[in-house]
N, C-alpha and C positions, 0 to 999 in steps of 0.2 A: 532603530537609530542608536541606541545605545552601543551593540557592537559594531555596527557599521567600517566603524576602521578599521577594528579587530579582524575582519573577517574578508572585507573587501580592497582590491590594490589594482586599481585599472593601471598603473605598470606593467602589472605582472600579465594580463592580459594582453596588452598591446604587445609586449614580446613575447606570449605565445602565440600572436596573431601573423607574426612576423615570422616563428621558425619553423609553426605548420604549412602557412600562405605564403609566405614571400611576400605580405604587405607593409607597407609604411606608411604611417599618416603622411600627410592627411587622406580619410576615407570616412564613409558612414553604417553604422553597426547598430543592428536591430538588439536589442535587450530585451528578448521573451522570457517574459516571467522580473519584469524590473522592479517589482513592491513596491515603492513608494517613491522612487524614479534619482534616488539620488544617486545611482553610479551614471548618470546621465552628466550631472555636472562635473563628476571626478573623470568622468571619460574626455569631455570639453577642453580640462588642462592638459592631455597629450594631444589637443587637436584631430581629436576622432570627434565628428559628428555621432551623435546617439541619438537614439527613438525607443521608447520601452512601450512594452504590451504588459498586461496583467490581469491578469481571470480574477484573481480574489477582489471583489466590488470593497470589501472592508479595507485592504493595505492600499488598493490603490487610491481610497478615500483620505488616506494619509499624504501623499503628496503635497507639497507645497506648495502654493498658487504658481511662482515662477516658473514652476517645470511642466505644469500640467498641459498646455501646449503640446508638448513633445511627449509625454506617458498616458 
């Protein structure tokens, strides 16, 4: 969490999502490997539905109640 922003820019995804696919929100995108699910809600703000998966039992224990639904 700590670099979270440092590191992560669901912008910059949604416009490489866009100049590999030719997609434009709104759509919905899997996040295998989401840790603790919060690019889930920085994906929400371009209007891209997200769903994360994540094998490590311990990060994913970190999720926040609100998201845990969707990771």
């Amino acid at each position: 969490e700590d670099t979270f922003d440092e590191y992560f820019d669901a912008k910059y995804v949604r416009d490489l999502i866009k100049i590999v696919w030719g997609e434009k929100p709104p759509y919905k995108l899997l996040d295998a490997g989401s840790a603790n699910g919060l690019t889930l809600e920085e994906f929400a703000e371009y209007d891209i539905k997200a769903w994360g998966v994540e094998k490590s039992k311990y990060i994913h224990a970190q999720t926040p109640k609100y998201l845990r639904k969707r990771n």
